[in-house]
N, C-alpha and C positions, 0 to 999 in steps of 0.2 A: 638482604631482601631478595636479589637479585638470584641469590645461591638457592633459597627456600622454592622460588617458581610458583607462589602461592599466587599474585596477583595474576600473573601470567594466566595459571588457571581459572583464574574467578572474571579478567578481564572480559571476554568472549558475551557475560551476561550485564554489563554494567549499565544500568537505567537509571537515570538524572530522573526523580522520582518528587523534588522540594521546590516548591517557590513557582509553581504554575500559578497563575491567574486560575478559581474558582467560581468567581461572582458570574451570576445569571444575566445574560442583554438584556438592557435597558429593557425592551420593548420585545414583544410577538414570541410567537412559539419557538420550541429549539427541540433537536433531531437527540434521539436517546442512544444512536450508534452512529460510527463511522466506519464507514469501508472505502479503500482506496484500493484501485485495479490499475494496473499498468502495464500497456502493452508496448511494442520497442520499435525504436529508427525511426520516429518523426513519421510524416506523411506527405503524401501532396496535396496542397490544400486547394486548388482549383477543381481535385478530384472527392475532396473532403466535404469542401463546403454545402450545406443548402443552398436551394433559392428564395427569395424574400427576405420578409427581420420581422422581427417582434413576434406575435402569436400567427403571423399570416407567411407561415413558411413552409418547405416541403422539401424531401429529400430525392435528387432526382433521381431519372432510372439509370442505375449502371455506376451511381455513385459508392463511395467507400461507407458511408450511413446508410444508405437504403435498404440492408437488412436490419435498420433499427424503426421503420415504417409505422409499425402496429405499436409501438411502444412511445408516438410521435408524443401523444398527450402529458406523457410523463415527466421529460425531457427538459431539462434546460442546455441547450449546446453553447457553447460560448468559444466564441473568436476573437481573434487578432490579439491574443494577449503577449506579453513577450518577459523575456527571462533577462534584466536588463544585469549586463555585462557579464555574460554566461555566452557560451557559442560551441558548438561542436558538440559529440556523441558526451563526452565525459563533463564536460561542464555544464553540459544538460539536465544530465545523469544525479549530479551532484546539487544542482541549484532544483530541481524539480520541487520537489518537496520541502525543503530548509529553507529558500528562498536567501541562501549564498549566507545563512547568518552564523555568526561566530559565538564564542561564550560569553562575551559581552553583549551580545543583543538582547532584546525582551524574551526572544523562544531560545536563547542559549544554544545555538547550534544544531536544535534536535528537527528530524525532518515533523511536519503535522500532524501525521499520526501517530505519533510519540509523543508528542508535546500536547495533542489530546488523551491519549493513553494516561501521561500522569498526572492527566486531571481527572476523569473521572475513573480510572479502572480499577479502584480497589476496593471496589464492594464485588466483583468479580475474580473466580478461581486464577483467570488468565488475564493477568492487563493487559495485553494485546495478543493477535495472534497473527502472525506474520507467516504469508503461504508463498507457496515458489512453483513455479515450472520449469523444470531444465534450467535453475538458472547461476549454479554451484559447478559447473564442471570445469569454469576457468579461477577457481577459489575467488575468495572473497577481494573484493576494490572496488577501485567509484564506478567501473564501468559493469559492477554486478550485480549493488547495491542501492536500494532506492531509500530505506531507511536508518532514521540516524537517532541514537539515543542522546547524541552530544557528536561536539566538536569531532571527525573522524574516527567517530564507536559507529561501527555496522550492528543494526538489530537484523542479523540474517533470516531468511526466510527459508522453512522446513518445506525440499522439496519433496517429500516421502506421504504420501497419503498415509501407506502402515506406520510411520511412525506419528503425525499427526492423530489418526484414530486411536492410536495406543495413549496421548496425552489425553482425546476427549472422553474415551470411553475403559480406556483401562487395558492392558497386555490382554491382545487376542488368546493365548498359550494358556490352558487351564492351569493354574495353582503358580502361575506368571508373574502376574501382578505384584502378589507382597512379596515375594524373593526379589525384585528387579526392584519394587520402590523400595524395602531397607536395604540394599545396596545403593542404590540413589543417596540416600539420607544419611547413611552411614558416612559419604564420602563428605557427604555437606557442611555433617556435625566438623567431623574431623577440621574441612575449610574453615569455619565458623570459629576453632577454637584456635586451631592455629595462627588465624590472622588475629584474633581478640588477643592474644597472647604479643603479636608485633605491635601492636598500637600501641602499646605503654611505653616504648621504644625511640617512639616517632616526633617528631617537632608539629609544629598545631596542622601545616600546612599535607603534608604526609600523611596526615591521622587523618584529615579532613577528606582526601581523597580513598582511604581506606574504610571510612564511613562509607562512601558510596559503594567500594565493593560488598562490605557485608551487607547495606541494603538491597543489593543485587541479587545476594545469593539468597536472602528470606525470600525476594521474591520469586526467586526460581524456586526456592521450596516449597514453596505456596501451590505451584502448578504442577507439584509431582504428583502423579498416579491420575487415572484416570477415573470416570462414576459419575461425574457432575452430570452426562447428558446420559440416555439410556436408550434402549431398542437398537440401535447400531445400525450398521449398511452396509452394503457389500465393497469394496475397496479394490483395485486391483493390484496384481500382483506381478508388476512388471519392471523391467530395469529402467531407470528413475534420469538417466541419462541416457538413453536410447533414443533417438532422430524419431520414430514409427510408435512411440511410449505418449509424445507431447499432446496430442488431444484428450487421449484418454485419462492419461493425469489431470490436467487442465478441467476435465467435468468430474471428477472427484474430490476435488480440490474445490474446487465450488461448492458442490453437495455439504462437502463437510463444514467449509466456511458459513453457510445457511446451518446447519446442524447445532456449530455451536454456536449462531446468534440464539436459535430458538430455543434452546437449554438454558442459555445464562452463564455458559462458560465465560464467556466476553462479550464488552461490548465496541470493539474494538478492532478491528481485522483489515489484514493487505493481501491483495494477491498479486504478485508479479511472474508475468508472463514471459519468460527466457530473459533478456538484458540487454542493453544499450550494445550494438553491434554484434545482435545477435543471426549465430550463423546456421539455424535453425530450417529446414526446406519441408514446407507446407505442401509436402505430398498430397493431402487429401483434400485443400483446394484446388488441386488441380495445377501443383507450381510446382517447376522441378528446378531452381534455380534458390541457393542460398538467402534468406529475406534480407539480411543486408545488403548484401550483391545489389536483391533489386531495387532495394531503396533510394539507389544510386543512378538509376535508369532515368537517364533524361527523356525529352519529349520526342527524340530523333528517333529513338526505338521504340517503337510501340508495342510491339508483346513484349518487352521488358516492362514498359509502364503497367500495360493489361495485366501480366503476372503480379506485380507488386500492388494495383487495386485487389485484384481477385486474393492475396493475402488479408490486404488490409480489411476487406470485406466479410473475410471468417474470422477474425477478430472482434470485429463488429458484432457479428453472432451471439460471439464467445459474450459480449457483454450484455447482449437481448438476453442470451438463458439465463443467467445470474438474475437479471433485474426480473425476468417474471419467475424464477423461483424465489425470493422474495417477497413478491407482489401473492405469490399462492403459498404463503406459510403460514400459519396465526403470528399474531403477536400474541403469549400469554396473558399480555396486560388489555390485549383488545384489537381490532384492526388486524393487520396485516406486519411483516419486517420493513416490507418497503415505506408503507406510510411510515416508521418509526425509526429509518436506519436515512442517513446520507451518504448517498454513491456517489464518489467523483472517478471519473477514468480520466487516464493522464496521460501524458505524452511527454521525452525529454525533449524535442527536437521540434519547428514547423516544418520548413519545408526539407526534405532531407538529401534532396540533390544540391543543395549550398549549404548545408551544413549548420543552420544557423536556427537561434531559438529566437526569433519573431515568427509574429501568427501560429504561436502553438497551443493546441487545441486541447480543450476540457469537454468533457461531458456530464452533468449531473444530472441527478433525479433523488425521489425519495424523501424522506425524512420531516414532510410536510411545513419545510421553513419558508423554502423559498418557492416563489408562482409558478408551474413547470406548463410547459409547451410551449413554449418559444427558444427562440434564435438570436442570442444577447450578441452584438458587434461591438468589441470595445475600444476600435481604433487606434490600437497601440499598448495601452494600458499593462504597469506592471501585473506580474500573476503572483505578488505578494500582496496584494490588494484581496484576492482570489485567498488565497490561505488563511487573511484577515476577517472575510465572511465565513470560512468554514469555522475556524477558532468560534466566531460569536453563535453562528447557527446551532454549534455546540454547546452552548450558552457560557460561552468564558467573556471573558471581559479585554480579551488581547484587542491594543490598537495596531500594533507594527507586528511582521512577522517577517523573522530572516533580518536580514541589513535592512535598515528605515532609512539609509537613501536612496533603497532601489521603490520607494513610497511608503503611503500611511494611509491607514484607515479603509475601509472594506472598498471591496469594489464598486462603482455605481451602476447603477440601474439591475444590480441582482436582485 
């Protein structure tokens, strides 16, 4: 097996795809997409925070939220949650989304939006579609990767605008497309027959995980070529690892992320923004110092803090444009994406001058499940409670999500 290099090859796509919870909440509406947005190195949350709680709150001036102002209505912000026995950039990094669970838990390892992916995304081209900014130049690990199809399987994220638009809409290159997809498929067939060919070979336990590879690769064939969405857009054309590239990519990566919700390519999408200790300088906020560097910035130095706000702040942004293009796109079915899509942005880290994942901060809106414009305080509260709401607002039926002693059952007062 080993000689053949067949799994090796196939591994890269492997989706734990069986045995998700289906059933609809009990009770109230549930959100027809999910997007999860994650930007890097924790924050300061005395610089984070609103003022007030519940619907009677505000962002103040000069805070890391206050370019989320005009979008205040929409908004659920929620604090003090904590990532309970997770600490530092990587076990941050890792527990964010999975909620630290293993192959024995109820989600099996996989980070939420995977484990919501293989619940509803197969009446969709793309069961999910995972976006990146600059966040592949130190390769794949926990400190690069925010999603998990299983126990340590990276579901990487494509930081290539051209090659995402080439998935949604088909090889920009006139007479492209079908030479590039029967070569695609060709290669597939080939995988598909070779590995059918080892399974007859195998003891129950060996076949059983070789089942998952070939369901991996139908799945990957299912999203070759491009066509589902139409009318196209302009994309840029710039090197995809370049320092002075990150904005620009980061708004077309968006653009397309909204693109193909409103097509029906997926319903199902991430966008991670560079990575846990990421060494990324926000030239065009007006930072000339590394954003990890200044996330490090105690209270003694203050234009290291004011740079690493003024970071955090076009971040901020970064998440207001997504959410009102959303808010300005049909939903074909009626409404808006926003009404019908739920946006959580994440965070691995709270505060990131100690390193540590209490008080780290979520932000949602959208999707019309949960009451938006307030300021949820949860006093401690595990943020797999938080993973446990998004699962049902999904309408699954999950109680626990990740390890069920880091808690159970949704969060209160969402």
């Amino acid at each position: 097996m080993a000689g053949l290099g067949l799994t090796a090859v196939a591994a890269p796509f492997v989706r734990m795809l069986t045995d998700v919870p289906r059933a609809r909440a009990a009770a109230g509406a549930t959100a027809k997409r999910l997007v999860v947005v994650f930007t890097p190195n924790g924050t300061i949350p005395a610089r984070w925070r609103p003022t007030g709680s519940g619907a009677a709150f505000s962002f103040p001036a000069g805070s890391i939220l206050e370019p989320l102002a005009a979008q205040r209505e929409r908004l659920i912000v929620v604090d003090g949650l904590q990532f309970v026995g997770a600490t530092n950039h990587e076990g941050g990094m890792a527990a964010m989304l999975t909620g630290s669970g293993d192959a024995g838990s109820e989600s099996r390892g996989m980070s939420v939006d995977q484990y919501v992916a293989a619940a509803i995304g197969g009446a969709t081209r793309l069961r999910s579609l995972e976006l990146g900014v600059e966040t592949s130049a130190w390769g794949g690990s926990v400190q690069t990767r925010m999603s998990y199809s299983g126990p340590g399987q990276y579901a990487p994220p494509d930081d290539s605008p051209k090659s995402v638009y080439a998935r949604l809409y088909g090889d920009a290159a006139p007479g492209g497309a079908d030479a590039t997809l029967a070569r695609r498929q060709s290669v597939l067939d080939a995988l598909k027959g070779d590995l059918g060919d080892l399974r007859t070979r195998l003891g129950a336990e060996e076949a059983h995980k070789l089942d998952q590879h070939l369901t991996s690769l139908r799945e990957l064939e299912r999203g070759l070529g491009g066509g589902t969405c139409s009318g196209g857009m302009t994309v840029p054309d710039v090197p995809i690892h370049d320092n002075a590239s990150f904005p620009v990519i980061g708004k077309a990566q968006m653009d397309l992320l909204v693109a193909a919700l409103a097509c029906g390519a997926t319903n199902v999408a991430s966008l991670q923004w560079a990575h846990t200790v990421s060494p990324h300088v926000l030239t065009w906020a007006g930072v000339s110092d590394a954003h990890h560097a200044l996330s490090h910035m105690d209270d003694g130095n203050a234009a290291g803090v004011a740079a690493f706000v003024a970071a955090e702040r076009w971040f901020a942004s970064q998440f207001g444009y997504l959410v009102d293009k959303l808010a300005a796109t049909p939903d074909p079915a009626g409404g808006t994406l926003l009404d019908s899509t739920l946006v959580v942005w994440a965070k691995e880290m709270g505060d990131s001058r100690a390193h540590v994942c209490t008080d780290v901060p979520f932000v949602l809106t959208g999707g019309g499940v949960f009451t938006p414009g307030r300021y949820l305080r949860t006093g401690g509260a595990s943020h797999a409670r938080l993973l446990v709401s998004i699962c049902q607002a999904m309408g699954l039926s999950t109680t626990t999500f990740g390890n069920p002693q880091t808690g159970t059952g949704p969060l209160a007062g969402l």
